[in-house]
C-alpha positions as CSV (number, residue, x, y, z in Angstrom):
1,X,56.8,89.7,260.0
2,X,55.7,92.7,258.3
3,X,56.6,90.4,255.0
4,X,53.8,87.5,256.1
5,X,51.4,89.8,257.0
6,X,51.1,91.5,253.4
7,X,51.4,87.9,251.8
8,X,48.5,86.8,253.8
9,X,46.3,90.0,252.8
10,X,47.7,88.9,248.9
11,X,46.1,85.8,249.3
12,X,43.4,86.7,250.9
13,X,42.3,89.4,248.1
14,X,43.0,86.9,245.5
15,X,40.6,84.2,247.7
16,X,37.8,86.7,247.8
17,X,38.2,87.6,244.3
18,X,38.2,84.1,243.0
19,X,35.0,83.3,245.3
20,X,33.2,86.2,244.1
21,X,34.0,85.4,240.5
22,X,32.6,81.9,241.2
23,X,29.6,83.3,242.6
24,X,28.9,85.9,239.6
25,X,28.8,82.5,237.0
26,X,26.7,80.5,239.6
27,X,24.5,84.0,239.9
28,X,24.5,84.4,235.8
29,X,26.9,87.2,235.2
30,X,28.7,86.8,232.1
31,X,31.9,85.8,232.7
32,X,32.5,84.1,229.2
33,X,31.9,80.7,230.1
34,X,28.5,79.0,228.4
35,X,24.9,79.6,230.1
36,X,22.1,77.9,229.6
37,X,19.6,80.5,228.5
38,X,22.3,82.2,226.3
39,X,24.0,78.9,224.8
40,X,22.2,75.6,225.8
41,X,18.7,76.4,225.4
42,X,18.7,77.6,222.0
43,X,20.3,74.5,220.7
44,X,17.3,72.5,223.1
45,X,14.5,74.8,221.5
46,X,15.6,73.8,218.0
47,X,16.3,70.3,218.4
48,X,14.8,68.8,221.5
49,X,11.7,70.3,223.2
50,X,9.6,69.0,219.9
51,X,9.7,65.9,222.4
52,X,10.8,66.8,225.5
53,X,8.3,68.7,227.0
54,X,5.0,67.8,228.8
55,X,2.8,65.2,227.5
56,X,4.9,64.4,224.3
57,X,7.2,60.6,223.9
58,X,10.1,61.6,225.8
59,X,10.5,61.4,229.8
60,X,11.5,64.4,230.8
61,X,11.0,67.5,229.7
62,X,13.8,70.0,228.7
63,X,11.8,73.7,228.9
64,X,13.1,75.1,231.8
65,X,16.2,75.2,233.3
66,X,14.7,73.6,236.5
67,X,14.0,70.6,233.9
68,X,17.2,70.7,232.4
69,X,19.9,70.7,235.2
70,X,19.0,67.0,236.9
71,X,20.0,65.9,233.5
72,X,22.8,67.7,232.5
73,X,25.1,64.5,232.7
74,X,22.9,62.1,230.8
75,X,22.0,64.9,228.1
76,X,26.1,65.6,227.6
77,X,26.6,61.4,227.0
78,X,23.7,61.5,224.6
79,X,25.2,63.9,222.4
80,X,28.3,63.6,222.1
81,X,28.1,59.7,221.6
82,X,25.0,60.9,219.0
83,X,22.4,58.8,220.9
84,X,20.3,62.1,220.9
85,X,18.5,63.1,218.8
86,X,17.3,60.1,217.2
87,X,19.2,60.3,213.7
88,X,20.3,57.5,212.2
89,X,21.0,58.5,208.4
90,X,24.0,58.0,206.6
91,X,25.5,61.7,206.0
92,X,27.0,60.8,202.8
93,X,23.3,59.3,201.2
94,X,20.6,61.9,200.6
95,X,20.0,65.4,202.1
96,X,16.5,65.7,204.2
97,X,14.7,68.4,205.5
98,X,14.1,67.0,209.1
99,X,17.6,66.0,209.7
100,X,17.9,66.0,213.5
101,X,21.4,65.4,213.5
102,X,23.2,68.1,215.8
103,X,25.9,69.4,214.6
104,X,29.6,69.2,216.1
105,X,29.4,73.2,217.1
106,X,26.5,72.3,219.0
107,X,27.4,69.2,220.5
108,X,30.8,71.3,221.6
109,X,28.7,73.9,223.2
110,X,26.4,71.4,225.2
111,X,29.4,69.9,226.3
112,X,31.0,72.7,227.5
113,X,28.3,74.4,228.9
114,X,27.8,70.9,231.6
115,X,31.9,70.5,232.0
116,X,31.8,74.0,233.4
117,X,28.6,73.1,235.5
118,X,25.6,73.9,233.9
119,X,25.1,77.4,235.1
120,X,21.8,79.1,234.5
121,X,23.1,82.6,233.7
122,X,21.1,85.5,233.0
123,X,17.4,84.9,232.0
124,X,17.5,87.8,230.1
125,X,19.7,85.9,227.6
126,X,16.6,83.5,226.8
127,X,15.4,83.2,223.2
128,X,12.1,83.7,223.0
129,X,9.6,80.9,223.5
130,X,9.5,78.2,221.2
131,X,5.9,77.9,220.5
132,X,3.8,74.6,220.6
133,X,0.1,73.8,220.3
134,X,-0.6,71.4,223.8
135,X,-1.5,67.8,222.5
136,X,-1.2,68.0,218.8
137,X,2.3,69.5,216.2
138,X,0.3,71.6,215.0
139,X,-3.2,74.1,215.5
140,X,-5.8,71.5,214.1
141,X,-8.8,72.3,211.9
142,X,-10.5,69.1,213.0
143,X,-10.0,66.5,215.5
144,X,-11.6,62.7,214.6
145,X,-11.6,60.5,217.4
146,X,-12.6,56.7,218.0
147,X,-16.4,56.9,219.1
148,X,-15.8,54.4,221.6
149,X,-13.1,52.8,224.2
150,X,-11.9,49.4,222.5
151,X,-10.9,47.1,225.3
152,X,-7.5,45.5,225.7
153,X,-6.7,42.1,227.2
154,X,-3.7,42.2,229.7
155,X,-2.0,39.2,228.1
156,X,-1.4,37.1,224.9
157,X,-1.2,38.4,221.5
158,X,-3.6,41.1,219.8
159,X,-4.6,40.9,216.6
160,X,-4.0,44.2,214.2
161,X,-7.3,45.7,214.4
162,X,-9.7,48.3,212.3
163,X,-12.0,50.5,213.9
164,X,-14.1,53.0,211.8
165,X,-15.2,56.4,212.2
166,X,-18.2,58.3,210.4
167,X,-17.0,61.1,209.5
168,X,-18.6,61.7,206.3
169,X,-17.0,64.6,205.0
170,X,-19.0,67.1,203.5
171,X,-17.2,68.3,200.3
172,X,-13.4,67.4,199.0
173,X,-10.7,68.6,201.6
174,X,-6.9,68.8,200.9
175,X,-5.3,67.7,204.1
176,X,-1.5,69.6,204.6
177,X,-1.3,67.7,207.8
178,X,-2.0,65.0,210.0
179,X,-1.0,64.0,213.4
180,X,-2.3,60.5,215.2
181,X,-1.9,60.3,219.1
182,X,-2.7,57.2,221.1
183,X,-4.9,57.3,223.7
184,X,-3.3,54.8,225.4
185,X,0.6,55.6,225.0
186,X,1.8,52.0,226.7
187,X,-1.1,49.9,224.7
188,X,-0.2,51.3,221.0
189,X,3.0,50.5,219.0
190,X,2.2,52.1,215.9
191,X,-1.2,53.2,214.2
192,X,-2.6,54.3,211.1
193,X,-5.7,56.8,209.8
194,X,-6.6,55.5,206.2
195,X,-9.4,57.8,204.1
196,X,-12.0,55.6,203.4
197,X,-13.3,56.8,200.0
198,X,-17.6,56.5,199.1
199,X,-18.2,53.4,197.4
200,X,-15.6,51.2,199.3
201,X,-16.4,47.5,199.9
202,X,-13.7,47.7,203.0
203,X,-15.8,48.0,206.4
204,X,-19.0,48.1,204.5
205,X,-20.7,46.2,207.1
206,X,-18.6,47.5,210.2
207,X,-20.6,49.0,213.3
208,X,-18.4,52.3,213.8
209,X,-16.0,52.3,217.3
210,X,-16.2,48.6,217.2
211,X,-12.4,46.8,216.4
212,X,-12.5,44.1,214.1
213,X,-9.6,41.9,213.3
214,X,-8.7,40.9,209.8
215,X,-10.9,37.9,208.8
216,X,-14.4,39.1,209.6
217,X,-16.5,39.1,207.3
218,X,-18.0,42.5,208.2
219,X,-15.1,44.0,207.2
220,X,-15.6,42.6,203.6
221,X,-12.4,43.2,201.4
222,X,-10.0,45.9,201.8
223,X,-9.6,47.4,197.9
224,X,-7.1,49.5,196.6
225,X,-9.1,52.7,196.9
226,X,-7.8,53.1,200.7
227,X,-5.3,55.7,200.8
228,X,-3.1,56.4,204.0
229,X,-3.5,59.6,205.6
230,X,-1.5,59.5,208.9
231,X,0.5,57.4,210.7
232,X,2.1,57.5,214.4
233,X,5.6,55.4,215.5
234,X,7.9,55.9,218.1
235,X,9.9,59.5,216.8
236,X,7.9,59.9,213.9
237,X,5.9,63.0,215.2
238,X,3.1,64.8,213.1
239,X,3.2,65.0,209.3
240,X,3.7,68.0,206.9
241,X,1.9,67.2,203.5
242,X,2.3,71.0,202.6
243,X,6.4,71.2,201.8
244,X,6.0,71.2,198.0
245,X,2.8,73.1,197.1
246,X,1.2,69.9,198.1
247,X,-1.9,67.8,200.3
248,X,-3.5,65.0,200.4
249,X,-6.9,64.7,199.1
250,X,-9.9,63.4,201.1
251,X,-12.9,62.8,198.6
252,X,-16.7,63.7,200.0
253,X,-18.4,61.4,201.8
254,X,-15.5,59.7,202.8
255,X,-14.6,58.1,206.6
256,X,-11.7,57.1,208.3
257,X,-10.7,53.9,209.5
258,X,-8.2,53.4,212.7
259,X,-5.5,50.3,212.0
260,X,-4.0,49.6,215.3
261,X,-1.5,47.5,216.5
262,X,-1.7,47.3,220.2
263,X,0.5,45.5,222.4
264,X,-0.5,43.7,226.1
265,X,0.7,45.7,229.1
266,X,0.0,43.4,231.6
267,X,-3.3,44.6,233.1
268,X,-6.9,45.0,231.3
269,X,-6.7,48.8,229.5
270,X,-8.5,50.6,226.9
271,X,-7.9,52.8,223.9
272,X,-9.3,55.4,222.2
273,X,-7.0,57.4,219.9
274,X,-7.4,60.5,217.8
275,X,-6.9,61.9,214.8
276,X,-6.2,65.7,214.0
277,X,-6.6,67.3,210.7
278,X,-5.0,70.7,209.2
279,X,-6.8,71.7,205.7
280,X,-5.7,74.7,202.9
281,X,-6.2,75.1,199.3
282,X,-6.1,73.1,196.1
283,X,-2.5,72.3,195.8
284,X,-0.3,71.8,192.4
285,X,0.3,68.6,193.9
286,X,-1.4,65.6,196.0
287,X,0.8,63.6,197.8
288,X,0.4,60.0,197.8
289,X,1.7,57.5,199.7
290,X,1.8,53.7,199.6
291,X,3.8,50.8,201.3
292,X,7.1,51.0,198.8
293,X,9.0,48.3,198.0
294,X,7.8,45.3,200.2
295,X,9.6,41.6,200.2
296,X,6.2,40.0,201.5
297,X,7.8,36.8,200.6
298,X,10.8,37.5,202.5
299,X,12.8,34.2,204.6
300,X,15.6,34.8,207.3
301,X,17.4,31.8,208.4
302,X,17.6,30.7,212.2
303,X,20.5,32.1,213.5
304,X,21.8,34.3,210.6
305,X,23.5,37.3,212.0
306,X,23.4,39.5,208.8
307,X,20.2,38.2,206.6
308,X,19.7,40.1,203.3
309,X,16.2,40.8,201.7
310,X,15.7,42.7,198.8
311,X,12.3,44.1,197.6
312,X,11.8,46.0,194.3
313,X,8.8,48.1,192.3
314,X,8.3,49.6,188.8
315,X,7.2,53.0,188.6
316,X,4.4,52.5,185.7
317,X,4.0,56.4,185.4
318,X,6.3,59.3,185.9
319,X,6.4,60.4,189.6
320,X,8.6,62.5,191.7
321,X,9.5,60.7,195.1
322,X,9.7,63.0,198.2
323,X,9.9,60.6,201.3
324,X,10.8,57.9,202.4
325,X,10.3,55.4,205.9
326,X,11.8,51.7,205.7
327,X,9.4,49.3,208.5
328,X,10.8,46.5,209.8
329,X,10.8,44.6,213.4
330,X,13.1,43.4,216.2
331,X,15.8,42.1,213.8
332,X,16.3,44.5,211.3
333,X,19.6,46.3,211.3
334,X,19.3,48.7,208.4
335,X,17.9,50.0,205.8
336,X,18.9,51.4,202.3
337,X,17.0,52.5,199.1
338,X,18.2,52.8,195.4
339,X,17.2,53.4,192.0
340,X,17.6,52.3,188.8
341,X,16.7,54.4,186.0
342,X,15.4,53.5,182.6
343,X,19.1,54.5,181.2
344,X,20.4,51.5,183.3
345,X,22.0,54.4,186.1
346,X,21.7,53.5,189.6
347,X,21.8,56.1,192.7
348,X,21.9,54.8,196.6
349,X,19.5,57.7,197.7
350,X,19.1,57.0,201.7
351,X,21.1,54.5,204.0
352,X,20.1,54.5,207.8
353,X,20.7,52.0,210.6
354,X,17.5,50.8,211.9
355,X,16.3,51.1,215.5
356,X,12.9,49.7,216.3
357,X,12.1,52.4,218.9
358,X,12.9,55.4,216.7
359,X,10.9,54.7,213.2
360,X,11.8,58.1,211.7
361,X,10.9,58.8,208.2
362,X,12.9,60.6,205.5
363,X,11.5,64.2,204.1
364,X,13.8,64.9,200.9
365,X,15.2,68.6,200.5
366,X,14.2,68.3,196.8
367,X,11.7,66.2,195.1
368,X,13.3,63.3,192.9
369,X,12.2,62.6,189.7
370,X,10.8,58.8,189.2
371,X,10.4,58.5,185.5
372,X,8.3,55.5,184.3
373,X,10.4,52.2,184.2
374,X,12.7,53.4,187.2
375,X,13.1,50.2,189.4
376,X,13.0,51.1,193.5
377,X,15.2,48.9,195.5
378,X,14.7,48.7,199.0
379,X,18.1,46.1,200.7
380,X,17.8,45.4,204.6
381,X,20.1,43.6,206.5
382,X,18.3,41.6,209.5
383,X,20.3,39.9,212.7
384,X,18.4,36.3,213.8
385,X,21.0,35.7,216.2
386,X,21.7,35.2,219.9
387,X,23.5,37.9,219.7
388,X,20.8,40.1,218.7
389,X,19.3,41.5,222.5
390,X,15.9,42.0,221.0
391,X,15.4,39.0,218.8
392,X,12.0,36.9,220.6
393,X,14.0,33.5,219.1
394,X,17.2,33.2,216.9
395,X,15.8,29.5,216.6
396,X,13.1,30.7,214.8
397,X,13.3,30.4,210.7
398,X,11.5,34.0,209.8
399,X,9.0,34.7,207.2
400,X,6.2,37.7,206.6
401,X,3.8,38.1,209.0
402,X,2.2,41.4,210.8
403,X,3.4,40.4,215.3
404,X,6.8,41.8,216.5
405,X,8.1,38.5,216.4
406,X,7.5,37.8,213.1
407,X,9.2,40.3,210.2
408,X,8.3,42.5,207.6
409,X,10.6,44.7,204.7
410,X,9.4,47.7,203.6
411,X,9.5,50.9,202.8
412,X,6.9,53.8,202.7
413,X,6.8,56.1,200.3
414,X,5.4,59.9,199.1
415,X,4.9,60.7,195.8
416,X,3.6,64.0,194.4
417,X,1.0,63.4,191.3
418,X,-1.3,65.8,189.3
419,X,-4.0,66.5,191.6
420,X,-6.3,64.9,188.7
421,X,-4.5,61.3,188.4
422,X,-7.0,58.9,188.8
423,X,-5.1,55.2,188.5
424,X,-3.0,55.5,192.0
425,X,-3.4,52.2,192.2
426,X,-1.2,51.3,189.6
427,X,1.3,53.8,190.0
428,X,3.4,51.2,190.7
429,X,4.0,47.6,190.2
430,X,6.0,45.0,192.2
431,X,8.8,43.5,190.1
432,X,12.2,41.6,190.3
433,X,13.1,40.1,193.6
434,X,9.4,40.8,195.0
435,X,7.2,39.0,192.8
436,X,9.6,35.6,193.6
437,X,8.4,32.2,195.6
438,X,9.7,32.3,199.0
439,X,13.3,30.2,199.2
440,X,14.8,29.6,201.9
441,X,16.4,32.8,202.4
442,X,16.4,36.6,201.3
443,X,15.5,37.3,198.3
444,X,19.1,38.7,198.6
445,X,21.0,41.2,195.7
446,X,22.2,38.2,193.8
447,X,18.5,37.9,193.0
448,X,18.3,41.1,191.0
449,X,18.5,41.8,187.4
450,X,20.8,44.4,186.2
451,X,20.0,46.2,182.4
């Protein structure tokens, strides 16, 4: 008897220890096991809360533990199956200073901080604060916004349009960043600010905050002084012109011009996005940017699953290239750029998969030299087939054109030139594959010429 008795009081002890180390993890003692303000929110601060907090593209927001728990499942699938963050760059191409891939010792710690449930732990632990300007990336020196609401129809298709701003800037500014935000987050795809420089024939008749769709003639002809200044897509975030003692150079007098693409959303809405500016000093270099390699003439066969186009340009003046972001639509599959260099060598410098929700762009680590002659290849791969969930119709033969439905191939890119280079314009020329009549597919590889 005396024999049960102590085993029972054994067992007992070992219960009450066993629930009262279970309730020191819940509680946030450290206990070894993974907390989230010792392990999981660092790795969230660094590589998630860019997005995931209030007012930003993502759903949720991930700054609080509060925040965090609901999701601790979904978050766990996300990262270990590399869903999250959105990073879709082949590893083994190129090296880029906004990687967001996470890597395996954090996707290990996530995971094993949710398989042992998610505790909280001790608040104490917490990194400090990651800190984020409300509404913009970054602390703007100027904020340009459309002067009026532009109306939206609730159906049918809408027509790129162009809304200018006077801004008439007082002297020359070097811009080291830019960040566009819709007004109307369900209305706009994507957008554009382009520095409309004195002098311009583009918009010289345009009322400002009034949209006008390519065609009118009060927009008159859009020359090759306009020179991009900002964009926003899905993932793409604000821009950093500043990374290699370099801006982008707004002249005085100069406007801005809104190119938006809006999309119906099923009831009547308006618009009115917004631009915000970050100035510094003359740099050593202006960055430049301009559509890349495009196959405007580009022809994707009804039903093809794996459609090749190829576009190519000719660097007519040294250049050093310093990112990169391939556009395409609801077909594309992925992108990949190369070069060929005057010496006949050719380097694959980025591959990524392409995902029409996430158009990320490509900052390099280190600036590549473009010396005049080098060739720029840009090869996508599109899929025109049922089997494609987003394609509008794989019945559909594909050519050019600016809707969701239709296609384009391209690829932006940034360029740093002497701060005093005057013909940007013809920094570049389209050659090989590009400057081909449209067949009846690609232009594919086959089409270009190797020295």
């Amino acid at each position: 008897m005396l024999s049960r008795r102590v085993t029972f009081i054994a067992l007992l002890i070992i219960g009450i220890a066993a629930m009262t180390a279970s309730m020191k993890a819940t509680g946030g003692e450290d206990n070894g096991a993974p907390t989230f303000y010792k392990d999981a929110l660092p790795i969230l601060q660094k590589n998630c809360q860019t997005c995931h907090r209030p007012g930003e593209i993502a759903p949720m927001s991930f700054m609080s533990y509060k925040d965090v728990r609901p999701w601790a499942k979904a978050i766990k699938t996300a990262v270990v199956n590399r869903q999250m963050p959105p990073w879709f760059a082949d590893p083994n191409y190129g090296h880029f200073t906004n990687d967001k891939m996470l890597s395996d010792a954090a996707i290990k710690t996530l995971a094993a901080w949710i398989d042992g449930g998610a505790v909280e732990g001790d608040a104490k632990d917490a990194p400090p604060p990651a800190q984020f300007v409300d509404g913009w990336g970054f602390k703007p020196d100027m904020v340009i916004e459309m002067p009026k609401d532009v109306p939206l129809p609730a159906t049918g298709t809408i027509n790129y349009k162009n809304i200018l701003v006077k801004v008439n800037f007082p002297e020359d500014r070097w811009v080291v960043a830019a960040d566009l935000r819709p007004g109307n987050n369900q209305a706009v795809h994507h957008m554009r600010a382009n520095v409309l420089p004195p002098g311009s024939e583009f918009m010289k008749n345009a009322e400002p905050g009034i949209a006008y769709e390519q065609g009118d003639p009060k927009m008159g002809r859009q020359d090759e002084g306009i020179d991009l200044l900002g964009k926003f897509n899905p993932g793409l975030g604000s821009q950093d012109f500043s990374e290699y003692q370099s801006a982008k150079f707004v002249p005085k007098g100069s406007d801005i011009v809104f190119n938006m693409h809006y999309t119906a959303t099923g009831k009547e809405t308006t618009d009115r996005s917004r631009l915000a500016l970050k100035f510094g000093r003359a740099p050593k270099y202006r960055y430049y940017v301009n559509e890349g390699p495009t196959a405007s003439n580009l022809a994707i066969p009804a039903g093809d699953s794996n459609a090749e186009v190829v576009s190519e340009m000719t660097a007519n003046y040294d250049t050093q290239l310093v990112y990169m972001q391939p556009h395409m639509h609801l077909r594309g599959k992925d992108y990949e750029v190369r070069l060929i260099f005057p010496d006949g060598r050719m380097e694959t410098i980025m591959r990524t998969k392409w995902d029409f929700n996430w158009q990320i762009g490509f900052d390099m680590t280190k600036p590549i030299a473009i010396p005049k002659g080098t060739r720029l290849i840009g090869i996508a791969h599109f899929d025109n087939s049922a089997n494609n969930k987003w394609n509008p119709d794989p019945a559909k033969f594909i050519v050019w054109g600016p809707q969701n439905w239709d296609e384009m191939q391209n690829c932006f890119m940034g360029y740093l030139i002497d701060p005093n280079f005057k013909d940007v314009k013809n920094l570049f020329k389209r050659s090989g594959p590009s400057v081909l009549p449209r067949g009846t597919s690609g232009p594919a590889l086959s089409t270009l010429v190797i020295r």
